[in-house]
Backbone bond lengths (Angstrom), bond angles and torsions (degrees), N, CA, C in turn:
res aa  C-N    CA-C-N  psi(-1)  N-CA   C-N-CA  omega(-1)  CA-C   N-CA-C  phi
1 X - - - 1.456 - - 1.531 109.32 -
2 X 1.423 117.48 127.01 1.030 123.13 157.84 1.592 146.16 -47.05
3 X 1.529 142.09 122.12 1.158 126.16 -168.01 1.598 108.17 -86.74
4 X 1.206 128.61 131.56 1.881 122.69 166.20 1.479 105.98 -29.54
5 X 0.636 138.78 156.38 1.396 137.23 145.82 1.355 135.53 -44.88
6 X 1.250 104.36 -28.95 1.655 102.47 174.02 1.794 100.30 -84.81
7 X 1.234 115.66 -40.56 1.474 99.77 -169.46 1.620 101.84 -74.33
8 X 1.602 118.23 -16.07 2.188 109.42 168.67 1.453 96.76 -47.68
9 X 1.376 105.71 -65.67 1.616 123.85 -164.29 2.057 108.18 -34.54
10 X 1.419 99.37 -58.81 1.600 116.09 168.29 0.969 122.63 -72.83
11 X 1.352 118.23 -1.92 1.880 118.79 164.16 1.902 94.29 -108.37
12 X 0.768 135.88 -16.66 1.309 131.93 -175.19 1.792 99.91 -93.15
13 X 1.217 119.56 -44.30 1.448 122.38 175.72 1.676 104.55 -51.31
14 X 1.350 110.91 -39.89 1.779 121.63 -177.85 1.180 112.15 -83.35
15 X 1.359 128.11 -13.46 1.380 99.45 173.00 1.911 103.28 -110.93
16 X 1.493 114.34 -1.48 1.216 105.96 -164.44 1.653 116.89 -140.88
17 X 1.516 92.61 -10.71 1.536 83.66 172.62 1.594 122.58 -81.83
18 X 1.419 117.64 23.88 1.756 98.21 159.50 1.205 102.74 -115.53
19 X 1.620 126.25 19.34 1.282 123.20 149.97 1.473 113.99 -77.82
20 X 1.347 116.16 -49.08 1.625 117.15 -169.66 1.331 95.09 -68.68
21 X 1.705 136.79 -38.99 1.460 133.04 176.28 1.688 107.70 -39.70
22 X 1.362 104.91 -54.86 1.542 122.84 -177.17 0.845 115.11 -42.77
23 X 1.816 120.75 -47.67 1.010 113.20 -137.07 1.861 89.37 -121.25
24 X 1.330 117.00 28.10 1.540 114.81 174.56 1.771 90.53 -134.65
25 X 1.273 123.24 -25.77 1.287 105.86 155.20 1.702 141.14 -43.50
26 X 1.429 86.53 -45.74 1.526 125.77 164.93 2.010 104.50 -40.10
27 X 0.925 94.96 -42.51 1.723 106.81 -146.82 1.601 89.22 -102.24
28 X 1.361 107.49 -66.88 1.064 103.24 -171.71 1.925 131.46 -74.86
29 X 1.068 116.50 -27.42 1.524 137.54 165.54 1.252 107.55 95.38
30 X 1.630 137.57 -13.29 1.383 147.92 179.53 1.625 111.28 -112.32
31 X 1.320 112.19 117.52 1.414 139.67 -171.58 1.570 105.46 -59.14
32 X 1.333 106.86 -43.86 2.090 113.16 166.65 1.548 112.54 -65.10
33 X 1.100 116.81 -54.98 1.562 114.90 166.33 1.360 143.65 -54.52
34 X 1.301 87.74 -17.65 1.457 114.13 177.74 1.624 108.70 -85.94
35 X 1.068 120.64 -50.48 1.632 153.79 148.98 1.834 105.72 -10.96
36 X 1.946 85.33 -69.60 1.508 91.98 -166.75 1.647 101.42 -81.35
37 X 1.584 137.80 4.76 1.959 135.07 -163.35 2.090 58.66 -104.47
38 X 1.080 133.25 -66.66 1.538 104.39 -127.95 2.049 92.92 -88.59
39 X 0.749 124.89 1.08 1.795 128.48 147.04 1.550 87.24 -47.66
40 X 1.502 100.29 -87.63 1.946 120.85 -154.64 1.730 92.61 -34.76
41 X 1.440 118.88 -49.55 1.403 99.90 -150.70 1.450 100.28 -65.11
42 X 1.164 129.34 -40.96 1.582 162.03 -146.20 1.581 91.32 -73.46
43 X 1.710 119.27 -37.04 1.130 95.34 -152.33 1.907 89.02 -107.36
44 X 1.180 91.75 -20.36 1.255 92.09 177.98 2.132 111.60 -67.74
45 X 0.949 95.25 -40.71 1.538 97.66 172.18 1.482 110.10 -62.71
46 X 0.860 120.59 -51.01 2.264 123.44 144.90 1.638 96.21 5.33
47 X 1.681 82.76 -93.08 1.847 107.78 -139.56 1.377 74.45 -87.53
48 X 1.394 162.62 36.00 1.236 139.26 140.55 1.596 107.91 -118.07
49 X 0.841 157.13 -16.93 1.743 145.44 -137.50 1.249 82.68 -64.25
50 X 1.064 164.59 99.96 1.581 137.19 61.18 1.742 113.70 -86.25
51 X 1.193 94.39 16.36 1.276 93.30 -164.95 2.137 102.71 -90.47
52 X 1.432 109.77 -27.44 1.145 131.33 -178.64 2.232 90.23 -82.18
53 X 1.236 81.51 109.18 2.007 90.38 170.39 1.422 116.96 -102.90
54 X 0.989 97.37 1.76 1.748 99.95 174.73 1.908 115.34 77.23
55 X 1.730 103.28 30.27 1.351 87.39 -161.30 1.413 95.69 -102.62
56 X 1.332 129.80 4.34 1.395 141.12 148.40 1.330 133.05 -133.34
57 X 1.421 134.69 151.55 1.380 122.14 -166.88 1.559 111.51 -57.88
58 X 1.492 109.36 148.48 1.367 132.02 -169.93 1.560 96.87 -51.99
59 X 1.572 120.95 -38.71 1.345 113.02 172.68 1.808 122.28 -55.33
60 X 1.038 98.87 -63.46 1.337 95.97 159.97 1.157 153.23 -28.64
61 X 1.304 95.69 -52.11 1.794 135.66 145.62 1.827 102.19 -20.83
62 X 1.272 85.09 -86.23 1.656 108.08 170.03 1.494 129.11 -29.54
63 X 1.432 86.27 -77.87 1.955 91.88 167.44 1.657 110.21 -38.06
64 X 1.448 116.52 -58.28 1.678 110.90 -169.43 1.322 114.69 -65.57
65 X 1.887 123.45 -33.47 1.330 120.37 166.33 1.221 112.51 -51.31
66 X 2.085 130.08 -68.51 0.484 107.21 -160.06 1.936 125.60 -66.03
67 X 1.562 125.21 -16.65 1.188 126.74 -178.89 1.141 104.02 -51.32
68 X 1.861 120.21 -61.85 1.379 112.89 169.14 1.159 131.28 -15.36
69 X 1.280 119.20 -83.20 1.483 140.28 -165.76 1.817 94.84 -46.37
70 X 1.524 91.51 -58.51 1.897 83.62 178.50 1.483 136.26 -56.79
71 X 1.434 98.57 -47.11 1.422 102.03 141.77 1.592 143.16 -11.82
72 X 1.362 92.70 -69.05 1.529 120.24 -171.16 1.813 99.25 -80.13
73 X 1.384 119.50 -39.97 1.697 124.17 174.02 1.305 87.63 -66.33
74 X 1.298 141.28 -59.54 1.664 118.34 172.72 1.225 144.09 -27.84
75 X 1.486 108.65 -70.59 1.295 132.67 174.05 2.085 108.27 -64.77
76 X 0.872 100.54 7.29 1.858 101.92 -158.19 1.786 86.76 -127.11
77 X 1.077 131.23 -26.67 1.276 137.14 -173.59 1.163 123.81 -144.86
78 X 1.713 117.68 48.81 1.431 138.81 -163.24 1.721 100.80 -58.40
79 X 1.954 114.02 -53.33 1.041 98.19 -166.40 1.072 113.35 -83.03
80 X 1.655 115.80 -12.43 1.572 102.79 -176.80 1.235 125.38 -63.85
81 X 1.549 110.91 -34.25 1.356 126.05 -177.20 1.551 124.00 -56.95
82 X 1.579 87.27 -44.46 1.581 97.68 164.92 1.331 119.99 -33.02
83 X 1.625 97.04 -68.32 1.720 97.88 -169.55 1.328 117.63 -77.64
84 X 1.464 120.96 -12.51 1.709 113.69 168.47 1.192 86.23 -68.31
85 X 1.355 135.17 -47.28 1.746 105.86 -143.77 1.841 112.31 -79.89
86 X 1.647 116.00 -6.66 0.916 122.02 157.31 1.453 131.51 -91.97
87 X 1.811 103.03 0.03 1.544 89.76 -178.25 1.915 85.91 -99.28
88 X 1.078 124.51 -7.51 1.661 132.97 170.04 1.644 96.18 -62.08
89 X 1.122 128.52 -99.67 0.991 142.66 149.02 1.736 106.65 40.74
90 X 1.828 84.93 -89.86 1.563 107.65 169.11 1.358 119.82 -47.43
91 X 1.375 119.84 -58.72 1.697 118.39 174.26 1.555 110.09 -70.16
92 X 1.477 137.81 -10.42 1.717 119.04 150.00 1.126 131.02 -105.66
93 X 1.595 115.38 18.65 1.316 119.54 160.53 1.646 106.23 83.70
94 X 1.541 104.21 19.05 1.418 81.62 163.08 1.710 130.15 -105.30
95 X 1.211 105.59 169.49 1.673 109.36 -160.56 1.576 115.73 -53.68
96 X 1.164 137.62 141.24 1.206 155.33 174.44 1.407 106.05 -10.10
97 X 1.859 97.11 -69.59 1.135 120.51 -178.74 1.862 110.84 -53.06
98 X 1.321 104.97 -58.58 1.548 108.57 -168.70 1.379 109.51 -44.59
99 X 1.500 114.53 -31.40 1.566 123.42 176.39 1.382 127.40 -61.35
100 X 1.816 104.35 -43.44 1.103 102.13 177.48 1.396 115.31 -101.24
101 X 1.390 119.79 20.25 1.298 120.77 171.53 1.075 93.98 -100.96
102 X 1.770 147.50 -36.02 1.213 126.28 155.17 1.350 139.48 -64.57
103 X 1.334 111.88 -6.49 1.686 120.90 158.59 1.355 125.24 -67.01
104 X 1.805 100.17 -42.05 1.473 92.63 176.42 1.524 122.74 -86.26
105 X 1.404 108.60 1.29 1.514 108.31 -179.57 1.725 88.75 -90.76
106 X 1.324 133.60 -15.50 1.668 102.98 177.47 1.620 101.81 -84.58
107 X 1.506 113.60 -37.19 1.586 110.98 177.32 1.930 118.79 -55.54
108 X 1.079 100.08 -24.61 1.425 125.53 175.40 1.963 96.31 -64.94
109 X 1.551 106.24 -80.93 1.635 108.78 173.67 1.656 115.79 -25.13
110 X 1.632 89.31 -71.56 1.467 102.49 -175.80 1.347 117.68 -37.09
111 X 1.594 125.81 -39.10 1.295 121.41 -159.13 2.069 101.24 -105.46
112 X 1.380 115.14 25.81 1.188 121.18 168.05 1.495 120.32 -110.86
113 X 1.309 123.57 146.13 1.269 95.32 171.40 1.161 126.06 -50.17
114 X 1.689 119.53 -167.59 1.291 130.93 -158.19 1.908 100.06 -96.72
115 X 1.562 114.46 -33.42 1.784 119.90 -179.70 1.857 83.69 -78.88
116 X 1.121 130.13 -69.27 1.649 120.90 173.70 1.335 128.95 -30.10
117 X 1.242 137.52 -69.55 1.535 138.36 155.49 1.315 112.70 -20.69
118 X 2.319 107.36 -65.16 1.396 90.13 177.99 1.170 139.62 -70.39
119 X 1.701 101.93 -11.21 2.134 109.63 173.34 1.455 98.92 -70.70
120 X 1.218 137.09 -21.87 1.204 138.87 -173.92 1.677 118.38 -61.55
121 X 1.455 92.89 -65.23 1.116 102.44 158.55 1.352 152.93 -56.90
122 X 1.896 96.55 -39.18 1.731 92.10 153.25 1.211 123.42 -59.73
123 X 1.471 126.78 -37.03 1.191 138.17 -161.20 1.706 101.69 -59.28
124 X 1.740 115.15 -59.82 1.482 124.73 -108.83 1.943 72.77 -119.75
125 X 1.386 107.16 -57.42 1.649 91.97 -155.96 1.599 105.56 -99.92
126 X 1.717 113.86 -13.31 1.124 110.99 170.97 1.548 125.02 -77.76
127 X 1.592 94.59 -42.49 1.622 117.90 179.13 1.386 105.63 75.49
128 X 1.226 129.94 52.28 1.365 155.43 159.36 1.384 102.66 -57.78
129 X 1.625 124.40 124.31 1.677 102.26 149.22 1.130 133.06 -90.23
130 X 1.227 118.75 -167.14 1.755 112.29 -152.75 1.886 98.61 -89.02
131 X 1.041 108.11 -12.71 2.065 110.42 149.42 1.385 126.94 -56.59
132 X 1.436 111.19 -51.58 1.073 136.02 177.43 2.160 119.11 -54.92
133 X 1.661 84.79 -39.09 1.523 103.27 -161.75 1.111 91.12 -95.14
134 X 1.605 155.07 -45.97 0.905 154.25 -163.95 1.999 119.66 -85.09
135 X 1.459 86.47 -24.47 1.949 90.87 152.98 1.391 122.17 -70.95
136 X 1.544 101.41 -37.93 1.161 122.82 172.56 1.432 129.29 -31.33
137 X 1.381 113.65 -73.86 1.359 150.26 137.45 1.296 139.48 -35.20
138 X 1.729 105.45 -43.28 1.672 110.32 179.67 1.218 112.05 84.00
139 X 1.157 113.80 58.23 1.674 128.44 -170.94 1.129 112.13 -156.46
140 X 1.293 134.73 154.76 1.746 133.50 144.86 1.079 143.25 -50.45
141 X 1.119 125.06 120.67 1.769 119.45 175.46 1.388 122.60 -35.43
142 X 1.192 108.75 4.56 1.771 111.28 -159.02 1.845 86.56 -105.50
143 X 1.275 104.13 -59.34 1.614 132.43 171.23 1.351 84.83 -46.51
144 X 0.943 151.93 -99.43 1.668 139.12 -125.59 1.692 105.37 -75.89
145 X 1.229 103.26 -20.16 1.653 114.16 163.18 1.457 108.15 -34.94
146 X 1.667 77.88 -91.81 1.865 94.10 177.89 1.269 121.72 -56.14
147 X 1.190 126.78 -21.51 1.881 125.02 160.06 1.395 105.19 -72.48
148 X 1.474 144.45 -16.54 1.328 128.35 161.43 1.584 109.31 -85.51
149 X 1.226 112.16 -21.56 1.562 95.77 172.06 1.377 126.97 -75.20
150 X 1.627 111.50 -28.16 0.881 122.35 169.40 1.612 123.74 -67.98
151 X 1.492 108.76 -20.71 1.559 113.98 179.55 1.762 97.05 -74.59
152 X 1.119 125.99 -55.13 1.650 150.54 152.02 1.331 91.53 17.41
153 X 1.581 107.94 -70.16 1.717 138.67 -150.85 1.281 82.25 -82.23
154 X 1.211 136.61 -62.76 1.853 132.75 -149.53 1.534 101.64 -68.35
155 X 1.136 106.27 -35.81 1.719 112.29 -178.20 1.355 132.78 -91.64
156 X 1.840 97.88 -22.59 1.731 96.82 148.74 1.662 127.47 -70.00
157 X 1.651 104.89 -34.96 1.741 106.00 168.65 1.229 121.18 -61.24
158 X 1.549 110.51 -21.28 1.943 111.33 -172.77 2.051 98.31 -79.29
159 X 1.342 93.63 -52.24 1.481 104.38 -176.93 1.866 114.07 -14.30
160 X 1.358 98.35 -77.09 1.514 106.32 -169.32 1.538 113.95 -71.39
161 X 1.425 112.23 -8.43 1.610 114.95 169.88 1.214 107.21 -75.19
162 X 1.970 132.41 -26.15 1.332 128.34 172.14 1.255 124.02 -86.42
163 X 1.916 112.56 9.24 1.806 117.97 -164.75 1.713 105.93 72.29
164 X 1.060 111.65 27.36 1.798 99.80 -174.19 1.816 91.46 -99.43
165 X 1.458 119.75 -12.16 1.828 98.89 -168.10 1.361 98.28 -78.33
């Protein structure tokens, strides 16, 4: 028997949304933002399910929406992010530096594309290997090679445009 769609949506919210919570907390560093990507993904999986083809598990599914969405709250809210992630920062005591080395890695995201950011991210904060990333994705290990070398290149040209060379 089939579920309506709203009750898939509410059985999928129960078994998986304090993973996608997790896993945009993760990304994003603010507990409200995180809040409002796993609504978006939730609602977006709503008004889209044909969009999910079943050609990987619904978890999976998940993980890449939600990176997206975070992603995209990055790149869409460069400066805001900035200053949460330093007024975060400030309220857990971490170092000056740790702050603004995590500012410039979202200004860094933000200013990559959207398939770049997310190789970035599997790569850099998940630590995925290139097996891992390329199931991920639907690609070859050979392919996710050369898409990290190529991220390599995108992120040494951004570097010296922020004063980091």
């Amino acid at each position: 028997m089939k579920l309506d769609p709203r009750r898939w949506v509410e059985e999928l919210y129960r078994k998986h949304g304090h993973a996608v919570l997790r896993r945009a907390r993760r990304l994003l560093g603010d507990p409200d933002d995180a809040r409002d990507v796993m609504q978006d993904v939730f609602l977006e999986i709503y008004t889209n399910r044909d969009r999910f083809d079943g050609r990987s598990s619904v978890a999976t599914y998940l993980y890449s929406m939600t990176t997206h969405a975070c992603l995209n709250r990055l790149r869409n809210g460069r400066t805001r992010t900035r200053l949460v992630a330093i007024e975060i920062g400030a309220r857990s005591g971490i170092s000056a530096a740790g702050v603004e080395s995590r500012a410039l890695a979202h200004e860094i995201l933000a200013a990559l594309s959207p398939d770049d950011a997310a190789l970035a991210v599997y790569l850099h904060c998940d630590e995925l290997t290139h097996d891992e990333v390329a199931s991920l994705i639907g690609c070859s290990r050979r392919y996710v090679g050369d898409l990290a070398k190529r991220l390599r290149d995108r992120i040494e040209e951004l570097e010296p445009m922020r004063g980091c060379a």
